[in-house]
Every structure is written in C-alpha cells, then in structure tokens.
C-alpha positions in Angstrom: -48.0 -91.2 -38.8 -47.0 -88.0 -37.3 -48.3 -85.0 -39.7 -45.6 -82.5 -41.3 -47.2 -79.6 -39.9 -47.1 -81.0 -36.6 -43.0 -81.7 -37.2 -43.3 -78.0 -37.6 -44.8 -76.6 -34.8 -42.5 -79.1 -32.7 -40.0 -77.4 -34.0 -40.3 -73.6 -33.3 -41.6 -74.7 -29.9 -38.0 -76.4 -29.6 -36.5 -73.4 -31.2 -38.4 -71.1 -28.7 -37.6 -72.7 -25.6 -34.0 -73.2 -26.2 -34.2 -69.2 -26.9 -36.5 -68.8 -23.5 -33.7 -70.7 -21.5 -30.9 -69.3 -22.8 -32.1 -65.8 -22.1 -33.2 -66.8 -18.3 -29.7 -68.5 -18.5 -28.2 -64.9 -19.6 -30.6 -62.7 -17.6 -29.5 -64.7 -13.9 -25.9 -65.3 -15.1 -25.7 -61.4 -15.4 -27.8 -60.8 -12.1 -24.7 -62.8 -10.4 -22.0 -61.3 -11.5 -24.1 -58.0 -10.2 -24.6 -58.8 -7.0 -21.1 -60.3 -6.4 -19.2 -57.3 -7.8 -17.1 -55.7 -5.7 -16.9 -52.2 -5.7 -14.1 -50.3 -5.5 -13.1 -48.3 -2.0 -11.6 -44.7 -1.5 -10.9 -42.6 1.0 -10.3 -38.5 1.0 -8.1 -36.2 3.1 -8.1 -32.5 2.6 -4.5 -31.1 2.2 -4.9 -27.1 2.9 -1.7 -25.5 1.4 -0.4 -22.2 2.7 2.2 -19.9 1.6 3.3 -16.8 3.5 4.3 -13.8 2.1 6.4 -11.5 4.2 5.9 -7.3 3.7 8.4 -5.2 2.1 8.9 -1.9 1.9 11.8 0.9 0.2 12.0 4.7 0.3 14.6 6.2 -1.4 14.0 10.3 -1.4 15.7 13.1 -2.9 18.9 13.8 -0.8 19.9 17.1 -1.0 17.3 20.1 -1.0 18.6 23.6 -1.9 16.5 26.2 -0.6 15.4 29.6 -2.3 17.8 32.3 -0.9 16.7 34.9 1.3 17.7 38.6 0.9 17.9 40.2 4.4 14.2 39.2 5.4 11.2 37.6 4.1 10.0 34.0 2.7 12.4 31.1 0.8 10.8 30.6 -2.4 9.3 27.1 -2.6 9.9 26.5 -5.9 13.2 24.4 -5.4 12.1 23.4 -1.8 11.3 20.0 -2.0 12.2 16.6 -1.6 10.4 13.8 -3.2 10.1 10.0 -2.2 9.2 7.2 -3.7 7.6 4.4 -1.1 6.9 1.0 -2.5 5.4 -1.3 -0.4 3.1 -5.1 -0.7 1.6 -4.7 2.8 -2.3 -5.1 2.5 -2.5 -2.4 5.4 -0.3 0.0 3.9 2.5 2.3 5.6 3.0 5.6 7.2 5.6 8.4 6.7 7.6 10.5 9.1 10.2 13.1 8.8 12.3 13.7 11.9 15.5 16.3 12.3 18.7 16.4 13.7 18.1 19.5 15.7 14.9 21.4 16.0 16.3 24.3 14.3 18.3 25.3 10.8 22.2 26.2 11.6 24.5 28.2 10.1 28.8 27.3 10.1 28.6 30.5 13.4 25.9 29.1 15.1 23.5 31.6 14.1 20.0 29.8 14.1 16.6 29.9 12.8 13.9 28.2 15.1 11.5 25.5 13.9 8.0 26.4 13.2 5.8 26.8 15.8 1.8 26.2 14.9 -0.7 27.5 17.3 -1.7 23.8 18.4 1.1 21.3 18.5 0.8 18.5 16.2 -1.5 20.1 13.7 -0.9 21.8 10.5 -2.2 25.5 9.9 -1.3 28.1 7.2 1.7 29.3 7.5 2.6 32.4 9.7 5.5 34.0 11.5 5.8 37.1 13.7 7.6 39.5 12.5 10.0 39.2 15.4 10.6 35.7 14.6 13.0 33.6 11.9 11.1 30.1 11.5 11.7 27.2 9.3 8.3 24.1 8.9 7.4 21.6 6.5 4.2 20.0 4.5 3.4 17.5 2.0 2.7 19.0 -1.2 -0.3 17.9 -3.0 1.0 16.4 -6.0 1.6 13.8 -4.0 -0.1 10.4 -4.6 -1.5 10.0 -0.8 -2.5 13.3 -0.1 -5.4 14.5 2.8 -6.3 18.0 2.0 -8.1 18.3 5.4 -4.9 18.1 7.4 -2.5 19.8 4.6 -5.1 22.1 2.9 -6.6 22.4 -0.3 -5.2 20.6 -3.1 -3.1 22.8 -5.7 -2.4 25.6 -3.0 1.1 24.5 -2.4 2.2 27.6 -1.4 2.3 29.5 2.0 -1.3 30.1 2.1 -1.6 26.0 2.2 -1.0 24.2 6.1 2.3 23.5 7.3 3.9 21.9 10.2 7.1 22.1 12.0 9.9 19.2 11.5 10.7 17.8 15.0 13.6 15.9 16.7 11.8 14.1 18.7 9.1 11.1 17.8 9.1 12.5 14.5 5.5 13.8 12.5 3.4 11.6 10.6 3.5 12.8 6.9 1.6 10.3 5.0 -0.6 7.0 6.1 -1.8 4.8 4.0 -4.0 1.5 4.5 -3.6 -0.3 1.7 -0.2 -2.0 -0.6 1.4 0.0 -3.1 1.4 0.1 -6.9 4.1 -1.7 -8.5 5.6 1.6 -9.3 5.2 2.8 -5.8 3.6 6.4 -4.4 5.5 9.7 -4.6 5.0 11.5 -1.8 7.2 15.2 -2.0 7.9 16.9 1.2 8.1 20.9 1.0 10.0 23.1 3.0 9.9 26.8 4.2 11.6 29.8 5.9 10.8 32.8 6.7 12.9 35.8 8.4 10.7 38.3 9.9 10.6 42.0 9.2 12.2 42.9 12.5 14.7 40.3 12.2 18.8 41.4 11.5 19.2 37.2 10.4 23.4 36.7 10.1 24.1 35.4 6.7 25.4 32.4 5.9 24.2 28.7 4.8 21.7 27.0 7.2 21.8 23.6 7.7 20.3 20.7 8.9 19.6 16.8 8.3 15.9 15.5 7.9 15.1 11.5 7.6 11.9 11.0 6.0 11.0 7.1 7.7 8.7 4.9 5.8 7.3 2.4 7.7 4.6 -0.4 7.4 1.6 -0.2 9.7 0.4 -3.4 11.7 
C-alpha cells in the first residue's frame, strides 16, 4: 500500500521535472534560434555634395559732378566735388577701385587746359599743393567712406586740401579703394573728391572744363 504522502511527493517531483524540462527545452530552443540568426548586412558610401557660387559685383556712382567755380585764381570749393559709389560685391577676397580719365588734363570748349596734379612721388598721395605758376586738377577718397586707409589718404575727417590727394590718370588707372573681404548686403560707399586749383600767377581762360572719369570696381583674385 503506497502511502498518501508518498503520492504526494511523487507528484511535485513530476510537477518539477516537467517544469525543469520544459525550461532546458525553452533555454536551448532559444539558444538556436540565436545562433542561426542571420544578421542583417549594409554597406556605406560617402556622397560629398558641392555647390559653387560664382562672384558678383556692381558699382553704380554718381554721374555728373559740378565743381565749385573759380573766380580768376585760387581753389574749387569741395563742398559739391564729389562723386559717390556704391560697390556691392559676395567675393570672400573682396575688390579694388580705380578711377581712370579720358585725358590727363580738364578741357575747356577752346582748348584751354588745366594739367593734372602732379605729387612729388608718382603714385603716392600727399597734401595738396600747386605752384603758383601752375593750374592743376587731382583727386582722393574722402573719409566718409566705408573702406577708408588714412595712411595713404590722411587723417580721417580732414577732407579738405590739407588732407592727401592724387592725380587721376589715363593710363593704368590709380587704385582708390581695396578691400579683402565680401560686401554687406547693402554694399560700401566709397565717394571720390575732386580739386582745382589756379595759381596766383596764372591768367586761366574762362570757360567750363571738362573731362570723363570711370571709377572701375573690380574683384581681386
């Protein structure tokens, strides 16, 4: 006779193994599916994308300039002598302006001149000054400007004839303005002033003197 708490024990010892079994049974089913998954494959390329973008540039300057009179001798006053420019430009290494003439000198409907400036050393500003013996007519860049260099036009806010000047040539034209770096949206002004002067000596024919400047923007390298 087999005892009921025997019956028992048989029982959860049953119970247990089928539990035992069907956990190894889980455990290596689930170890199998592991090792025979296949995983999934890929393979990268690198794509570099480039889009150019080409410089611009425009300069549109004031196109008439009507110079303060002269009386028999002496200076033009500045105060209506000047042109200004506006240079827009996206090139990262900026741009550089020129003004060139049509002739050397100013000339009137007779042919009566007056000479173009003449600084002591060619190709560099100084302050302005003619002989008495002489009738001379220069340029500078005024220093309201947005790219200004005070060493080569003088001191900032002397925009007068005390400040440096230069003469306008017809030949390779004079560098005005460089600057290395794009433009605002809005652009630089950059206003060109002009002078005269008749000397004391000097009987100067009257009459309206003339002459075309172009003022070049272009984009540096």
């Amino acid at each position: 006779m087999i005892k009921k708490g025997f019956k028992v024990r048989g029982r959860l010892l049953f119970v247990f193994l089928v539990c035992l079994f069907g956990s190894f049974l889980l455990v290596t089913l689930s170890y199998n599916r592991l090792m025979n998954y296949t995983f999934a494959a890929d393979a990268d390329s690198v794509v570099d994308v480039n889009l150019p973008i080409s410089a611009t540039i425009t300069n549109s300057c004031t196109s008439v300039v009507n110079m303060g009179g002269i009386t028999g001798t002496g200076q033009s006053a500045l105060t209506t002598n000047e042109s200004s420019c506006t240079v827009k430009t996206n090139n990262s290494t900026g741009y550089s302006l020129t003004y060139t003439s049509a002739t050397p000198y100013l000339e009137n409907a007779d042919g009566d001149q007056i000479a173009a400036y003449t600084p002591a050393v060619a190709g560099t500003p100084e302050t302005w000054s003619v002989a008495s013996t002489a009738s001379e007519w220069g340029a500078r860049l005024k220093s309201t400007s947005t790219t200004y260099d005070s060493t080569k036009w003088g001191t900032a806010g002397t925009d007068t004839y005390a400040a440096k000047w230069h003469n306008v040539t017809n030949s390779g034209g004079f560098t005005v303005v460089s600057r290395s770096t794009e433009t605002s949206s809005s652009g630089d002004t950059e206003i060109i002033q002009f002078g005269a002067e008749v000397g004391s000596s000097v009987l100067q024919p009257t009459g309206t003197y003339d002459v075309d400047v172009t003022i070049t923007a272009t984009t540096n390298p």
